[in-house]
TORMIDO-296923 format. One line per field, with one value per residue: residue number from 1; chain; residue in three letters; z, x, y of N, C-alpha, C in turn. Coordinates in pm, 1 decimal, decimal comma. Example, Ala and Ser with C-alpha at 12.3 -4.5 7.8 and 13.67 -1.06 7.14 Angstrom:
pos: c(1;2)
unit: c(A;A)
code: c(ALA;SER)
nc3: c(780,0;708,0)
nc1: c(1319,0;1285,0)
nc2: c(-569,0;-225,0)
cac3: c(780,0;714,0)
cac1: c(1230,0;1367,0)
cac2: c(-450,0;-106,0)
cc3: c(780,0;787,0)
cc1: c(1320,0;1290,0)
cc2: c(-330,0;3,0)
//
This chain:
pos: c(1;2;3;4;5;6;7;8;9;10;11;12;13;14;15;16;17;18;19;20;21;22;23;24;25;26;27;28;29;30;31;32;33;34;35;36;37;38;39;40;41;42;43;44;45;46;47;48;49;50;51;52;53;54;55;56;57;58;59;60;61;62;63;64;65;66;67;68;69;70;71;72;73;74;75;76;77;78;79;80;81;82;83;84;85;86;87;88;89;90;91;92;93;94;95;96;97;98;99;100;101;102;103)
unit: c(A;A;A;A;A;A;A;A;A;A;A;A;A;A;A;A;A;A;A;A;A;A;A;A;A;A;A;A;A;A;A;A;A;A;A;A;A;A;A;A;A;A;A;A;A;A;A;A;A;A;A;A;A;A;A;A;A;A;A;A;A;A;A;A;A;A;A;A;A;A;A;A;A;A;A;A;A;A;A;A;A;A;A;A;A;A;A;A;A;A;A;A;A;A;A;A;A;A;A;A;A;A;A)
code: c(UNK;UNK;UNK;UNK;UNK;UNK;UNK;UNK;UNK;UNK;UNK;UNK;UNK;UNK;UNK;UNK;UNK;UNK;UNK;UNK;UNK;UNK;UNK;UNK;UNK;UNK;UNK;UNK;UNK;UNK;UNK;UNK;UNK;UNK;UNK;UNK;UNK;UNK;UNK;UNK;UNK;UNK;UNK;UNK;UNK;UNK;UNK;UNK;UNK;UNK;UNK;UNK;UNK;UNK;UNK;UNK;UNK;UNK;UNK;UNK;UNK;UNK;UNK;UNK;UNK;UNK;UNK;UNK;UNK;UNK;UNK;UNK;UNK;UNK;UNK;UNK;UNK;UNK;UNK;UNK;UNK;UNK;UNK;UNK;UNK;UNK;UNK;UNK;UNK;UNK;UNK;UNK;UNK;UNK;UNK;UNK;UNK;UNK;UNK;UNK;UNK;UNK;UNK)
nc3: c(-276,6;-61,0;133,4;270,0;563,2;665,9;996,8;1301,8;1508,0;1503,6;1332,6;978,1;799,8;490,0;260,9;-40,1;-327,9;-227,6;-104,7;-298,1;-459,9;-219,2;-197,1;-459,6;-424,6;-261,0;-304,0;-564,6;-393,4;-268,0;-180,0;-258,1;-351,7;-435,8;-635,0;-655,4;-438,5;-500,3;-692,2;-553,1;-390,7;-605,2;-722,4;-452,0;-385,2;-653,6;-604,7;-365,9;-500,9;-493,5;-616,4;-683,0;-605,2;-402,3;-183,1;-141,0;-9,3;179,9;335,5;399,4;190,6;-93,5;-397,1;-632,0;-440,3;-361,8;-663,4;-758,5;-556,2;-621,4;-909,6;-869,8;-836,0;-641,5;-429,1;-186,5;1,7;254,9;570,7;752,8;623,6;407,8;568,3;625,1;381,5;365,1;620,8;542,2;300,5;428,6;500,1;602,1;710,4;669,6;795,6;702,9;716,3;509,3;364,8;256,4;433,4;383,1;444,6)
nc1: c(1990,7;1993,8;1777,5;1826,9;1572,3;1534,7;1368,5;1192,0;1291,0;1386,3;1657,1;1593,5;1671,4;1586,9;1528,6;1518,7;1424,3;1313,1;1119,7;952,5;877,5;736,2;538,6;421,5;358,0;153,8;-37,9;-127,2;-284,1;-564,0;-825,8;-1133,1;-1280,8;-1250,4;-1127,5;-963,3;-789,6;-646,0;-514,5;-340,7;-233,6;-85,6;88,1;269,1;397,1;548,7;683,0;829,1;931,1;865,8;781,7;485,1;471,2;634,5;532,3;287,2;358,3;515,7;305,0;123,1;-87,2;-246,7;-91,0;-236,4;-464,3;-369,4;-333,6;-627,7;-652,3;-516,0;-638,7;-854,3;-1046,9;-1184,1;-1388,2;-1423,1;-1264,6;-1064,8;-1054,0;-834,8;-668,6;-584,3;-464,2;-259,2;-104,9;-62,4;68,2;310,8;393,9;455,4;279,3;-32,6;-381,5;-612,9;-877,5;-1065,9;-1322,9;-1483,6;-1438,1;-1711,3;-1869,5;-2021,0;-2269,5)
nc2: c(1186,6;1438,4;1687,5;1955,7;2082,5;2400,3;2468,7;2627,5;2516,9;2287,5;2073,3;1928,0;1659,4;1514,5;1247,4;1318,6;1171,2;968,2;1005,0;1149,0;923,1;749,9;965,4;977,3;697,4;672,3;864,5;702,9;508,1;484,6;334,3;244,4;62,6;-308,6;-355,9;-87,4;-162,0;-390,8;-271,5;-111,6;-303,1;-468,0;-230,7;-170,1;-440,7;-424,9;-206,0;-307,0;-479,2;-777,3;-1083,4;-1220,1;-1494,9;-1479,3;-1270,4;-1421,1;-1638,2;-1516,1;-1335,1;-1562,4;-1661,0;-1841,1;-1800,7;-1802,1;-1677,4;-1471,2;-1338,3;-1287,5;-1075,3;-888,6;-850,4;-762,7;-921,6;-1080,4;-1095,3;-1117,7;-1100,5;-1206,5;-1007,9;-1021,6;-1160,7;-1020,0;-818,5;-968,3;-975,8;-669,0;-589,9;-726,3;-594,7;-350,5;-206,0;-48,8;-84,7;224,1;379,6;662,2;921,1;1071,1;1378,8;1489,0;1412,2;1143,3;910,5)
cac3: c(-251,1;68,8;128,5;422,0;540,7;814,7;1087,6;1381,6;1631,1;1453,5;1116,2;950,9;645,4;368,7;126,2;-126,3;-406,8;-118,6;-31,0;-371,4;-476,4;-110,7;-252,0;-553,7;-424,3;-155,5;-404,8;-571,4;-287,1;-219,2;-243,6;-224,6;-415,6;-406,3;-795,1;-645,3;-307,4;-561,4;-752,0;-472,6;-333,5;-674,5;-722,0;-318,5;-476,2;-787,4;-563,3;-303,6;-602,3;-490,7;-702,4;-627,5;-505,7;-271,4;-105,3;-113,3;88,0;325,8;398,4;397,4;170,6;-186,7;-521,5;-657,8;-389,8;-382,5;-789,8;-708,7;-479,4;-731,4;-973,1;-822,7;-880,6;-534,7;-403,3;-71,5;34,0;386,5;626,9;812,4;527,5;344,0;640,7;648,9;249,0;391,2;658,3;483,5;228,1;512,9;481,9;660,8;633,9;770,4;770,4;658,8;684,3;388,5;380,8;221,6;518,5;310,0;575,0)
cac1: c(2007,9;1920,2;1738,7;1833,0;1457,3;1503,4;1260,2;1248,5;1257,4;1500,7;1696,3;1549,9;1682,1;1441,0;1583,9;1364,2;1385,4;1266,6;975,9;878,9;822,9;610,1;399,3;352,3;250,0;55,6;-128,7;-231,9;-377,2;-717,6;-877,0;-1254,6;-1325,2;-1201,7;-1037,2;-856,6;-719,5;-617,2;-442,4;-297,2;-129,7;-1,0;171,5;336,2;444,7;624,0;756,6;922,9;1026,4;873,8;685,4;338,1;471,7;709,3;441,4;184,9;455,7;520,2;167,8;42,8;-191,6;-179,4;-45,6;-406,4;-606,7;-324,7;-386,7;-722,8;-676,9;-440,9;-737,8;-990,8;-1197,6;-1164,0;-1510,7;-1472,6;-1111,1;-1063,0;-952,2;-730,5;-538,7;-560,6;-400,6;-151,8;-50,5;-38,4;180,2;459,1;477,3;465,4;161,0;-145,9;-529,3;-634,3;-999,9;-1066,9;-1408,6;-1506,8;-1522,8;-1859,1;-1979,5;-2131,4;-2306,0)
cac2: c(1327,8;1457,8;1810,7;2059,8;2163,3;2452,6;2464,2;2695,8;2416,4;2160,0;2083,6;1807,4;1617,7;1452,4;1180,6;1349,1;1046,1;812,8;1052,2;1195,1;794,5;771,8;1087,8;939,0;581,8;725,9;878,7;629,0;409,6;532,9;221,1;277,6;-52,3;-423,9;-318,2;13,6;-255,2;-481,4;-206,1;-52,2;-427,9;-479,7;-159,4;-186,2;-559,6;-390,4;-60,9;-381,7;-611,4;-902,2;-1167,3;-1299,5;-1583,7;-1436,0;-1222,4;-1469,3;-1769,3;-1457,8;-1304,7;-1719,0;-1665,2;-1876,6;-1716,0;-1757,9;-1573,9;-1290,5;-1313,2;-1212,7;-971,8;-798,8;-809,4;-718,5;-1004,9;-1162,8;-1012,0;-1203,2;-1088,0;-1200,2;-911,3;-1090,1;-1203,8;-862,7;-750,8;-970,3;-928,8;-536,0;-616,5;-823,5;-533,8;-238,2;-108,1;-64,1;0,3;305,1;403,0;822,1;957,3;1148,4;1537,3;1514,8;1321,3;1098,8;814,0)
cc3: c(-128,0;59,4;277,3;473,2;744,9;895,0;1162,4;1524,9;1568,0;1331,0;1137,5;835,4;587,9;255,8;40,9;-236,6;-331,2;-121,7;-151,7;-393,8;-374,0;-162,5;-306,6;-544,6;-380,0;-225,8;-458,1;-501,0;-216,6;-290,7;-174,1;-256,8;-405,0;-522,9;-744,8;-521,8;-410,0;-611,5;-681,2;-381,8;-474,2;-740,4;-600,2;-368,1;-532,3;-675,4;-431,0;-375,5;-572,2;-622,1;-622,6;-615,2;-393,5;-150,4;-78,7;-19,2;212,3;385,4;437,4;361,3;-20,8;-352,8;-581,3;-604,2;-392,1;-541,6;-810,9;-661,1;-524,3;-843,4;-1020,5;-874,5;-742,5;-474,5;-223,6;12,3;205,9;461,4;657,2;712,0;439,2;452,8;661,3;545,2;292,4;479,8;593,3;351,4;284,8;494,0;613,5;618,9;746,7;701,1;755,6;661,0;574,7;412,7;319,3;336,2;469,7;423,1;506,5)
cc1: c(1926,5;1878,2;1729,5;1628,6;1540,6;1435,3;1337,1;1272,4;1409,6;1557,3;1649,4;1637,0;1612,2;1505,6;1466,1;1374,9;1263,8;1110,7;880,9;800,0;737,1;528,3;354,1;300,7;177,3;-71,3;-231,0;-306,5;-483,0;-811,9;-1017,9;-1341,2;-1211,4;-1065,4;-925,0;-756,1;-646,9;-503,5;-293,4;-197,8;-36,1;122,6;298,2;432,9;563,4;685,3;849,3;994,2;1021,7;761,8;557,3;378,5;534,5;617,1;346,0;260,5;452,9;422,1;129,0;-73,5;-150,0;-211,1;-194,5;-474,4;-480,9;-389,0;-485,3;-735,8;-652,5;-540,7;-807,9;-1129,4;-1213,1;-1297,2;-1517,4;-1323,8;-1117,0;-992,1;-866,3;-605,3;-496,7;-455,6;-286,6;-31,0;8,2;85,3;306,7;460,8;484,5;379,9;69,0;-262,8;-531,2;-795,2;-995,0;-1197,8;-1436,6;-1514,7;-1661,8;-1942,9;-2046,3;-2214,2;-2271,3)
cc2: c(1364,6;1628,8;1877,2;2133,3;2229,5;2504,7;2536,8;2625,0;2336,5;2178,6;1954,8;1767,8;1489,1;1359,5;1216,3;1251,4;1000,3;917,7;1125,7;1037,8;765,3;810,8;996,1;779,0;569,6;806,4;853,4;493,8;473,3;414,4;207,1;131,5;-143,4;-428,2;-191,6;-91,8;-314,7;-416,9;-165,6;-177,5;-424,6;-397,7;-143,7;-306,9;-492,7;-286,9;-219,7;-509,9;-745,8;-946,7;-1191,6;-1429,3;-1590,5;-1360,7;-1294,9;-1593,9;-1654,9;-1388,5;-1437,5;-1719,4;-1753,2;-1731,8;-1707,8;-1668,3;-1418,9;-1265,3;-1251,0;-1101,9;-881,2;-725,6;-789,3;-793,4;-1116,5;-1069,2;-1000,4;-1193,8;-1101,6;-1085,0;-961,7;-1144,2;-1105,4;-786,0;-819,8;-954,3;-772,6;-525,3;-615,9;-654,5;-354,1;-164,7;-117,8;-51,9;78,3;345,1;613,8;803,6;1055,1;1292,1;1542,5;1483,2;1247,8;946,6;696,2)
//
């Protein structure tokens, strides 16, 4: 289902399914800890329908250390390979500073 939004500049249209499911996985990825990262790959996983061994052959990382990473007992998660698990399932990391400012 698509949704007419009208702007005073443009028309837009919104597959709103596609973008409520976004919201809501966007949501929950606030991954402050190695356990919310973990969370937050394995749900991306399940929302692109692959297996942990399909993502772990196409990031090149093995089904074990994704296993880990999933959860959240991998303490020692290489960036580079976190980033490339993120990749292969269209993600990114993005860094946010806190409104508290906290240092």
């Amino acid at each position: 289902m698509f949704t007419h939004v009208n702007t005073p500049a443009m028309f837009t249209y919104v597959d709103t399914p596609a973008m409520f499911t976004y919201v809501y996985i966007m949501d929950q990825l606030n991954a402050r800890t190695v356990a919310l990262l973990g969370k937050a790959v394995r749900q991306l996983r399940g929302a692109r329908a692959l297996t942990q061994g399909e993502l772990a052959e196409r990031a090149g990382v093995s089904r074990t250390w994704l296993s880990q990473l999933e959860s959240g007992t991998r303490r020692n998660a290489e960036l580079a390979a976190v980033l490339s698990v993120l990749d292969v399932l269209g993600a990114r990391l993005t860094l946010t500073i806190d409104e508290e400012g906290k240092p």
